[in-house]
C-alpha positions as CSV (number, residue, x, y, z in Angstrom):
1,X,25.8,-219.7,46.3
2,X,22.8,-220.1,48.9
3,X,19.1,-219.7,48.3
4,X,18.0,-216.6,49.7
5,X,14.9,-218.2,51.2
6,X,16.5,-220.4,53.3
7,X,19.5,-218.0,54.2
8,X,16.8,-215.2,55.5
9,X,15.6,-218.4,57.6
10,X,19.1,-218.9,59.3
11,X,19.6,-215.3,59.2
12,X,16.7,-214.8,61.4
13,X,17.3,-218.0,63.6
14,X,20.8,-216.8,64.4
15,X,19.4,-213.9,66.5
16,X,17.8,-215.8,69.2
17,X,14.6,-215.3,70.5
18,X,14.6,-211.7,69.8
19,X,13.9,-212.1,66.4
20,X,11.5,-215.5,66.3
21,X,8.7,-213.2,66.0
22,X,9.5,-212.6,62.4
23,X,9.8,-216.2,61.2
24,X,6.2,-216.1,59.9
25,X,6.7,-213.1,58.5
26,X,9.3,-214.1,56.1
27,X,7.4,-215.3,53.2
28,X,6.1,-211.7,52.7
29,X,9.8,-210.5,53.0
30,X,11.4,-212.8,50.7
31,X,10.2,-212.2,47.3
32,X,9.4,-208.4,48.5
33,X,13.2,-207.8,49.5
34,X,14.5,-210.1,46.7
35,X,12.7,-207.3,44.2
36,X,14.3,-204.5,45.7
37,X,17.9,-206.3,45.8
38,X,17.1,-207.4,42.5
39,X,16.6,-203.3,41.5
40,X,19.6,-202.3,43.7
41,X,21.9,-204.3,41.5
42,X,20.4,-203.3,38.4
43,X,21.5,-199.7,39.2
44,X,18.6,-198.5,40.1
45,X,18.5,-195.7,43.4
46,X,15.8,-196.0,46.4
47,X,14.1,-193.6,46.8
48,X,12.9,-193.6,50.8
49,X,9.3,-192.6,51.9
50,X,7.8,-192.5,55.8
51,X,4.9,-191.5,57.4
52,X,5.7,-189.2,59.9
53,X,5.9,-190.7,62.7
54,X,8.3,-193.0,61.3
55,X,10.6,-189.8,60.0
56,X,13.2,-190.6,62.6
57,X,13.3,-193.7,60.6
58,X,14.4,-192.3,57.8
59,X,16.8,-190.5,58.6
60,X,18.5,-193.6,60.4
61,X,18.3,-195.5,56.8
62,X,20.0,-192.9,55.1
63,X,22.8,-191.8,57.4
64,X,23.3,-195.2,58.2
65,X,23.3,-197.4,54.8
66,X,26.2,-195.7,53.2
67,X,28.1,-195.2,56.4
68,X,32.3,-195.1,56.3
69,X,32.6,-198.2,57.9
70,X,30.8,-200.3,55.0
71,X,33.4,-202.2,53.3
72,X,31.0,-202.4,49.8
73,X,29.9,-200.1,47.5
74,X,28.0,-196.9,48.2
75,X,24.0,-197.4,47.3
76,X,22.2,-194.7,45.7
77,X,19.7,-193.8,48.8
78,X,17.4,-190.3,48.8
79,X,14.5,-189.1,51.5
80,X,11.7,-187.9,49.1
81,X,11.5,-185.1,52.3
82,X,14.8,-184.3,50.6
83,X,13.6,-183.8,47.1
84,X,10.0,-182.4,47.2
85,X,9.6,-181.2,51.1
86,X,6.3,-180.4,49.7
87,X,4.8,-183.6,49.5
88,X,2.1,-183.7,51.9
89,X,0.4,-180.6,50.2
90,X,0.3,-182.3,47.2
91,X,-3.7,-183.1,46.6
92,X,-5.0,-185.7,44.1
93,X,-3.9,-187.9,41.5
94,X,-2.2,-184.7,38.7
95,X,-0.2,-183.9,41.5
96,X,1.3,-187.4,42.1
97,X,1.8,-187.9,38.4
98,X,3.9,-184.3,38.1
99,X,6.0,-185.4,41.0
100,X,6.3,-188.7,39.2
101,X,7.4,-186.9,36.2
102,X,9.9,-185.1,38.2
103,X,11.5,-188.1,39.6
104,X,11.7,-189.8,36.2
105,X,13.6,-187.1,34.9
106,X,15.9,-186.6,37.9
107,X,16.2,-190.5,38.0
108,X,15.8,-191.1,34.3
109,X,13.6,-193.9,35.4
110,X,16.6,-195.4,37.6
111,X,14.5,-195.7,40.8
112,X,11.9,-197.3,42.7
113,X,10.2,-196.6,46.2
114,X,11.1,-198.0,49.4
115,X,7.5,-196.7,52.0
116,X,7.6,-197.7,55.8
117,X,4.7,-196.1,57.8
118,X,0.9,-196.6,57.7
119,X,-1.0,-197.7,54.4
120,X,-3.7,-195.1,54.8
121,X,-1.4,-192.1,55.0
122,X,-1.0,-189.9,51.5
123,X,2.4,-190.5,51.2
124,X,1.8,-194.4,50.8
125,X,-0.2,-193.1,47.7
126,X,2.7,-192.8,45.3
127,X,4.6,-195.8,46.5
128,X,1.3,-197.7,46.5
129,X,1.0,-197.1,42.5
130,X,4.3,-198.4,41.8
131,X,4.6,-202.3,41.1
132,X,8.3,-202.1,42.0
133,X,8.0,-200.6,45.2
134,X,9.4,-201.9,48.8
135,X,6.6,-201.6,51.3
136,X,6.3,-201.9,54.9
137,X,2.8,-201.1,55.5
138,X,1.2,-200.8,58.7
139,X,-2.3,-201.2,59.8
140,X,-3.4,-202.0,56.3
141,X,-3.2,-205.1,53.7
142,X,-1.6,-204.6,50.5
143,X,-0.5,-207.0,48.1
144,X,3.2,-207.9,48.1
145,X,3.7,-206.0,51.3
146,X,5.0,-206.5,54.6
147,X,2.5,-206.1,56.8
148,X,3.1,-204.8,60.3
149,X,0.6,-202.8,63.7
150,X,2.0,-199.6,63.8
151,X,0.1,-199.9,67.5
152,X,2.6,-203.3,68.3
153,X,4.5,-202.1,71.5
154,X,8.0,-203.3,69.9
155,X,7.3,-201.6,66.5
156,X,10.2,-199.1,66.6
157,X,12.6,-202.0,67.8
158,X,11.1,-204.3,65.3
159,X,11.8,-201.9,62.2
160,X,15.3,-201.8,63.4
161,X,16.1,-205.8,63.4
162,X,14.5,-205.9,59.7
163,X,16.6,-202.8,58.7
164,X,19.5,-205.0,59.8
165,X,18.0,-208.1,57.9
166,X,17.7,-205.6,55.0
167,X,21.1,-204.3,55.6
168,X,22.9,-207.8,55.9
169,X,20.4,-208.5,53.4
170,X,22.4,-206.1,50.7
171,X,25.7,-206.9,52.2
172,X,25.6,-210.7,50.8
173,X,24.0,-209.9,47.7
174,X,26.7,-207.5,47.0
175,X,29.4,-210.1,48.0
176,X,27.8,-212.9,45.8
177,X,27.3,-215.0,49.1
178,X,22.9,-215.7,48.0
179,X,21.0,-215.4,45.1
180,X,18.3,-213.6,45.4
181,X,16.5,-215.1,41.9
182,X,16.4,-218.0,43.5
């Protein structure tokens, strides 16, 4: 079984130039990704959060990741647009905590957050209070984060080479090809 540090590092490498721009990157990707693998094979379901310009995003992830041509397992994936279209009316920190309370009970504590977008919009808020979130944040630094411009030219072609990474990512974790702990 390979280390998943140095797999990402070939993983990356073996898409040319198109991807070199993420090899510094990496070291923010590693352990973040490895916790959300990690989470993924404990049974645990994602839920997805965007800002909204990144909505289109979303919607990609989740009609994608569990598409018929996967040969592996279906992964528990939900847009919270898709539980609680409400969200962005929500206002101060009671109002997190109820939704909070609603996805433990629909989740029975089975989940953990997976935010792309900017870090100053209120919908990073709930993912930001979560130590076992997946963040991509944009525009803002953030401890255990991937940090990206949301104003970067590339940034839409960008988020789709990592969702591959993530995607390929999941694929050898749930084959037993890399070990994530590692």
């Amino acid at each position: 079984m390979r280390r998943f540090d140095q797999w990402t590092l070939e993983s990356i490498r073996s898409e040319g130039a198109a991807m070199s721009w993420f090899e510094e990157h990496r070291f923010k990707w590693t352990p973040a990704v490895a916790n959300a693998m990690e989470q993924v094979m404990g049974g645990k379901s994602i839920v997805l959060i965007t800002d909204h310009d990144r909505r289109w995003f979303a919607h990609y992830i989740t009609s994608t990741l569990n598409k018929r041509s996967q040969e592996r397992p279906m992964i528990p994936i939900v847009c919270l647009d898709a539980l609680y279209p409400h969200y962005d009316h929500l206002s101060g920190g009671e109002s997190i905590d109820m939704l909070s309370d609603m996805l433990d009970l629909t989740f029975h504590g089975e989940y953990f957050f997976w935010y792309i977008g900017k870090g100053d919009e209120r919908r990073a808020d709930i993912a930001k209070r979560n130590d076992t979130s997946l963040l991509w944040i944009m525009d803002e630094n953030f401890q255990n984060a991937l940090i990206m411009r949301s104003y970067d030219p590339l940034i839409d072609i960008k988020l789709l080479q990592l969702y591959r990474l993530f995607d390929k990512t999941l694929n050898s974790v749930l084959f037993g090809e890399i070990n994530v702990r590692e």
